[in-house]
C-alpha positions in Angstrom: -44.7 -77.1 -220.2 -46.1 -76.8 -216.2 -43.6 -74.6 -214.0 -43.8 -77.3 -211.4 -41.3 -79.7 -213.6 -38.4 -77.0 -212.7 -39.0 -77.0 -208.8 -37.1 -78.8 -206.0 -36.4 -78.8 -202.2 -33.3 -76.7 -201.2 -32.5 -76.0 -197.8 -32.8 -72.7 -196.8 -29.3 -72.6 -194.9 -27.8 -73.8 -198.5 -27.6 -70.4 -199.7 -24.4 -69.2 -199.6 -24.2 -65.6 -198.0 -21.0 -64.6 -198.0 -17.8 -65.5 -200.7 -15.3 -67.8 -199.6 -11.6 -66.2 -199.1 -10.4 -67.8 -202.2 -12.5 -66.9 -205.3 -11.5 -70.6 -207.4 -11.8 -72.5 -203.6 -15.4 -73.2 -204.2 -16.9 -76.8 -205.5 -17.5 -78.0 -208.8 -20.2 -79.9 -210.3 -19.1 -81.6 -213.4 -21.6 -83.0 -215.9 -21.8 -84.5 -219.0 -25.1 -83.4 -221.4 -25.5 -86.5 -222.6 -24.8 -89.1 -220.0 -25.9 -87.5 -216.9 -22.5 -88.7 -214.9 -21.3 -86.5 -212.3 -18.0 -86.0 -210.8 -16.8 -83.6 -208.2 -13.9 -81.2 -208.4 -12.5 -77.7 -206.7 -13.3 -74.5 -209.6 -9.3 -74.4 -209.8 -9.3 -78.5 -211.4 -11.8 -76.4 -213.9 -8.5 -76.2 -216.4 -8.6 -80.0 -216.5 -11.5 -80.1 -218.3 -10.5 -77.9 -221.2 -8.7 -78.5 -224.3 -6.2 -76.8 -226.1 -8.4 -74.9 -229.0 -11.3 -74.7 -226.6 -12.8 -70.8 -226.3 -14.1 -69.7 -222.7 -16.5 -66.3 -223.4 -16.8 -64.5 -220.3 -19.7 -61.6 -219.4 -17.1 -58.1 -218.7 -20.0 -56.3 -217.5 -20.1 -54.3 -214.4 -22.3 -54.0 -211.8 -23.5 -50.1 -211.0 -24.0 -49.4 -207.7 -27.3 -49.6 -208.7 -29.5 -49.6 -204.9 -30.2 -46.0 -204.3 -32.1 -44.7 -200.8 -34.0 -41.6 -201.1 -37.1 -39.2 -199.9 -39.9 -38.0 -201.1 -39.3 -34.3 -201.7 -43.2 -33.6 -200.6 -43.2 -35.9 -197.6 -40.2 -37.4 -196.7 -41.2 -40.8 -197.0 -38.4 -43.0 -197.7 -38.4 -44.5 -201.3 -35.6 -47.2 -202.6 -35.0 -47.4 -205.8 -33.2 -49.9 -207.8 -31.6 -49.1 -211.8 -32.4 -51.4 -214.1 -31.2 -49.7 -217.7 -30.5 -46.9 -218.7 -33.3 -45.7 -221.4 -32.4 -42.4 -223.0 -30.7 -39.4 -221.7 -31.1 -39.3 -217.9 -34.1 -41.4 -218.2 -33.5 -44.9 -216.3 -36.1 -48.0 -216.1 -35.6 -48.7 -212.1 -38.0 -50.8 -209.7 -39.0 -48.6 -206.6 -40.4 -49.8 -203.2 -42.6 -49.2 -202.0 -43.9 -48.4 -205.1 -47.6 -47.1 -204.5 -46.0 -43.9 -203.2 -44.1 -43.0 -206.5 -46.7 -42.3 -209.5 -45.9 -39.8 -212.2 -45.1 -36.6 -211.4 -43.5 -37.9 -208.0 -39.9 -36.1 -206.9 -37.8 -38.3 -205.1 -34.4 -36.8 -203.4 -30.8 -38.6 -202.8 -28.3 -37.8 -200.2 -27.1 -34.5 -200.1 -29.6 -33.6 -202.9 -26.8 -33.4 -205.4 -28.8 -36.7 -207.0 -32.9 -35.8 -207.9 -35.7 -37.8 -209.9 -38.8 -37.0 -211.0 -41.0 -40.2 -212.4 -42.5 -39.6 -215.7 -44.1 -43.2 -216.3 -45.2 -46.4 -214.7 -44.5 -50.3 -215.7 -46.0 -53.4 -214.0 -43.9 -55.1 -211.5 -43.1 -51.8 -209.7 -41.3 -50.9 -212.4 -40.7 -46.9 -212.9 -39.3 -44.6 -215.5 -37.2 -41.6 -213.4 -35.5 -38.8 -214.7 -32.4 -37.6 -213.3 -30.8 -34.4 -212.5 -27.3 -34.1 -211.2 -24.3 -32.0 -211.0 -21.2 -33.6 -212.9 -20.8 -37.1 -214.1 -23.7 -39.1 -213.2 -21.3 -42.3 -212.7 -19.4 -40.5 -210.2 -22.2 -39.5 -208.1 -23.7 -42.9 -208.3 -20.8 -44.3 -207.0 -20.8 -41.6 -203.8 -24.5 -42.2 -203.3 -25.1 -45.7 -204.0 -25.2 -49.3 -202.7 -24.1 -52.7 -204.5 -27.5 -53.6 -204.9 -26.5 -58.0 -203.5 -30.3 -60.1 -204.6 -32.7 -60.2 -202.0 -32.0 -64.0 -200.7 -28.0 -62.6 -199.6 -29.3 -61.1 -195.9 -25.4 -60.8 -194.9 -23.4 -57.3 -195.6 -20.4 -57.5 -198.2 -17.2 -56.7 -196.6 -15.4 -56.2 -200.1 -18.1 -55.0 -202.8 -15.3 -56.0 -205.7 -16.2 -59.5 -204.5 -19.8 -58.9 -206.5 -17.6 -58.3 -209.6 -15.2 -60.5 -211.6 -11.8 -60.1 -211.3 -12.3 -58.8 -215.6 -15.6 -56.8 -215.0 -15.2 -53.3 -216.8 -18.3 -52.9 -218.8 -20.5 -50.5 -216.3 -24.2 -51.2 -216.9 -25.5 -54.4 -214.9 -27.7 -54.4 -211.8 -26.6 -57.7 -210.8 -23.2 -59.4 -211.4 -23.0 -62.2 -213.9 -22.0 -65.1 -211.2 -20.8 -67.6 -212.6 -17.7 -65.6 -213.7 -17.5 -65.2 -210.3 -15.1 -68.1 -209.6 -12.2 -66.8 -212.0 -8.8 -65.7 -211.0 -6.6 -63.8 -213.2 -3.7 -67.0 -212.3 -6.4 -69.2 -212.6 -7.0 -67.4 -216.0 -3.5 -66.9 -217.0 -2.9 -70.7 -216.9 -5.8 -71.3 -218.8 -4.7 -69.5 -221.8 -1.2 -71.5 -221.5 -2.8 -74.4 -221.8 -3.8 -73.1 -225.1 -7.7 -72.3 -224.4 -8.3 -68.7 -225.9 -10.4 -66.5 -223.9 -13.2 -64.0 -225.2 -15.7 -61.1 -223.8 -19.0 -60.0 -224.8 -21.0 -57.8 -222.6 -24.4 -58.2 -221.5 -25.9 -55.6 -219.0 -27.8 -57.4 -216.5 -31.5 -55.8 -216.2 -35.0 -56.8 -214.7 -35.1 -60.6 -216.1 -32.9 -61.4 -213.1 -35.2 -60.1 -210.9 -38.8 -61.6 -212.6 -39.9 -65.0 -211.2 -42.1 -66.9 -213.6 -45.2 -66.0 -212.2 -47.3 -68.1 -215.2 -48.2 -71.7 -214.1 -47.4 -72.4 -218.3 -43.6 -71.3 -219.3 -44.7 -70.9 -222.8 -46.3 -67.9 -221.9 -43.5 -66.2 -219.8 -42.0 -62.8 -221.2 -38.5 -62.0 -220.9 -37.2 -58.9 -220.0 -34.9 -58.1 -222.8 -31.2 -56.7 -222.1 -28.6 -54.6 -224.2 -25.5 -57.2 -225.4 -22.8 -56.1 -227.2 -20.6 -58.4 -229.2 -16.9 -57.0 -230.4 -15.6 -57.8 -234.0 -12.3 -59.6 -232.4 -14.8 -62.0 -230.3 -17.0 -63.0 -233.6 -13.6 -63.4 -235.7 -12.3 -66.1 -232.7 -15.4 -67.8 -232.1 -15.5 -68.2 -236.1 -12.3 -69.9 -235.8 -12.4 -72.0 -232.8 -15.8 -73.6 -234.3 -14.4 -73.9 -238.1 -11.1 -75.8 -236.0 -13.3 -78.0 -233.6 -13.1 -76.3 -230.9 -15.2 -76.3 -228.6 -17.5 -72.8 -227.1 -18.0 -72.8 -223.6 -19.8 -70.4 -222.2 -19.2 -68.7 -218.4 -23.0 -68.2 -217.1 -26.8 -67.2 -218.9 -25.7 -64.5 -219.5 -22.7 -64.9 -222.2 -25.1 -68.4 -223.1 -28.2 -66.2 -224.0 -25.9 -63.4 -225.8 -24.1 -66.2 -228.0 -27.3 -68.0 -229.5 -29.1 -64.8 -229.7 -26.6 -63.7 -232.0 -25.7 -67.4 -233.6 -30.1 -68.2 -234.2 -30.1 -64.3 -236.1 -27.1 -65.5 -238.2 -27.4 -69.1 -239.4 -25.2 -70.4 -236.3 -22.3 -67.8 -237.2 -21.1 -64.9 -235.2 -21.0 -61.2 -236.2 -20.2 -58.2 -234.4 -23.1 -56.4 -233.5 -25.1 -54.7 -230.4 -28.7 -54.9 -229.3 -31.4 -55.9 -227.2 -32.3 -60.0 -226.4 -35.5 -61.1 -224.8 -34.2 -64.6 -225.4 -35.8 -67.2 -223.1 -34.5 -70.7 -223.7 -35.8 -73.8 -221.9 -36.4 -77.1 -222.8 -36.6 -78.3 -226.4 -34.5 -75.3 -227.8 -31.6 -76.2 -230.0 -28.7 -74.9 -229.1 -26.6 -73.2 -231.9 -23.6 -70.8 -230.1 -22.5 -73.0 -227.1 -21.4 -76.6 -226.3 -21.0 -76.6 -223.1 -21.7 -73.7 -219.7 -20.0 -73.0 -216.9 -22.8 -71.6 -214.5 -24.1 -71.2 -210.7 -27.0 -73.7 -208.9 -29.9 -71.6 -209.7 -33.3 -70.9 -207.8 -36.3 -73.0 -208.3 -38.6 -72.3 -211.0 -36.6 -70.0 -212.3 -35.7 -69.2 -216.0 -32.0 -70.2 -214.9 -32.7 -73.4 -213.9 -35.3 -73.9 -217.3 -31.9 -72.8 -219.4 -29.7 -75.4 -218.0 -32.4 -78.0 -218.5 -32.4 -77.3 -221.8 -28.6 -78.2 -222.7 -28.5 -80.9 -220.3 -31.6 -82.9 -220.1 -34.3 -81.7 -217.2 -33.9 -84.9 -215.6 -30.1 -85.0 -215.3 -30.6 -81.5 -213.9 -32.6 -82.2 -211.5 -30.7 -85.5 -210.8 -27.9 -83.3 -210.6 -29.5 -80.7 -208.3 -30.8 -83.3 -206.1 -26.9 -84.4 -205.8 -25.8 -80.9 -204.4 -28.2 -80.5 -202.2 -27.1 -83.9 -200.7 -23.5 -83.3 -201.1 -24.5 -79.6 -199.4 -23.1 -77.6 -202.2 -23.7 -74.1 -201.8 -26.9 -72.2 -203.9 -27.0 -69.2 -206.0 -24.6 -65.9 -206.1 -21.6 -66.9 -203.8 -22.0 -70.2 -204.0 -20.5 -73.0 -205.9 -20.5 -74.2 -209.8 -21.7 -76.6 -212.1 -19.6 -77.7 -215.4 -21.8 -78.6 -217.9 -20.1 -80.4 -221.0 
């Protein structure tokens, strides 16, 4: 399948750069899987849409502030660095730029110097193992030393840097925020569950796969970078029930999406409590087995977002769809407005 069947023409002043006031002010995109209709609401209307028995699973994870400006303890050149996982110990995966000055062996230095690295390997991509030495908790330095690390295609500064997390994030481990989630209020969530829709957390940290464009001209042959999930026994018990009952599982971004049918495809289209690593990458012609129906963002081009999306609802209703918003100026990506998909 040719990466040129998931591209389209967005104008570049559609992407959102800032968050409006009002988190559930933004647009909604509602469409149906099967039909391809589209109607148009405010997020808040979102609770019209659901049914009592329904199960909303929302991504808790938090975003680390993961962006970290440093020197090279030999030179002085200035080295960013951005963490990706955490591997082992104080070993971290991380992308540096620019990257040709960091090879093993390289010391880099943060701030006040209470913060240190030393690379010990090398991955493609600008990708770099570093290993960190500290005084304290490295969480609390992190958060002295660091920057909210916004993707590259937001050029405006964040006022309020808990406006890159949801209002429920508390799961520290992602280097972006999972934005679909983004939208919620904790009234807007409050009245969902007194409507009678149950709500439920995973946790998926957030790594390099939201950072990797498909760079292969066939999708087939794309790898995914995988990323630690983490699935509590209470979640697995509810999502049990609310399928056996005829509920329905409706996912809040990818990233709950691509935790719930890694775990439902391992277990016959049941869920368990467990934690691990997914390299998951669904696109078109993949069967979905944990989710019917998505609550996510209006994704890049090309991307592995946009291939996801396709598959629950049909690549040419997507793209139907996304050719819609761009004429109805809906705004694009991180802070900008969501799509429904039922």
């Amino acid at each position: 399948m040719k990466i040129d069947l998931f591209d389209f023409e967005l104008p570049e002043e559609l992407i959102a750069q800032t968050p409006l006031p009002n988190r559930d002010a933004s647009r909604l995109m509602v469409l149906n899987k099967k039909t391809g209709e589209i109607h148009h609401e405010t997020f808040r209307n979102i609770i019209s849409y659901l049914r009592e028995g329904d199960c909303l699973v929302l991504n808790d994870t938090r975003v680390m502030p993961a962006r970290l400006y440093g020197e090279k303890t030999d030179t002085g050149a200035n080295i960013e660095v951005l963490l990706l996982k955490q591997l082992e110990g104080d070993r971290w995966e991380t992308l540096v730029k620019p990257a040709k000055r960091v090879k093993v062996g390289t010391e880099i230095t943060f701030g006040d110097g209470r913060l240190k690295a030393v690379c010990v390997d090398t991955l493609e991509h600008g990708g770099r193992v570093l290993e960190f030495s500290y005084q304290g908790i490295f969480y609390e330095v992190l958060e002295q030393l660091g920057e909210m690390p916004l993707p590259p295609y937001i050029k405006e500064k964040l006022e309020d840097p808990e406006r890159y997390q949801t209002v429920y994030a508390r799961e520290v481990g992602s280097a972006a925020a999972p934005t679909a989630g983004l939208h919620f209020t904790k009234p807007l969530l409050d009245d969902i569950r007194a409507k009678g829709v149950h709500i439920a957390f995973i946790t998926l940290h957030v790594g390099l796969g939201t950072f990797r464009p498909v760079s292969v001209e066939n999708i087939e042959e794309h790898d995914m970078h995988a990323e630690f999930y983490q699935m509590p026994g209470e979640t697995a018990q509810l999502l049990n029930e609310v399928r056996q009952q005829g509920g329905r599982i409706i996912a809040v971004g990818t990233t709950s999406t691509r935790t719930l049918e890694t775990i439902a495809t391992r277990h016959d289209g049941k869920f368990v409590a467990e934690s691990g690593w997914t390299d998951i990458f669904i696109y078109p012609g993949y069967e979905f087995k944990g989710i019917d129906g998505l609550v996510t963002n209006f994704h890049l081009p090309k991307s592995t977002l946009i291939m996801l999306v396709s598959a629950l609802a049909g690549r040419e209703n997507i793209l139907h769809a996304y050719h819609v918003a761009v004429k109805e100026r809906y705004r694009f990506f991180s802070f900008g407005d969501a799509m429904l998909i039922i």
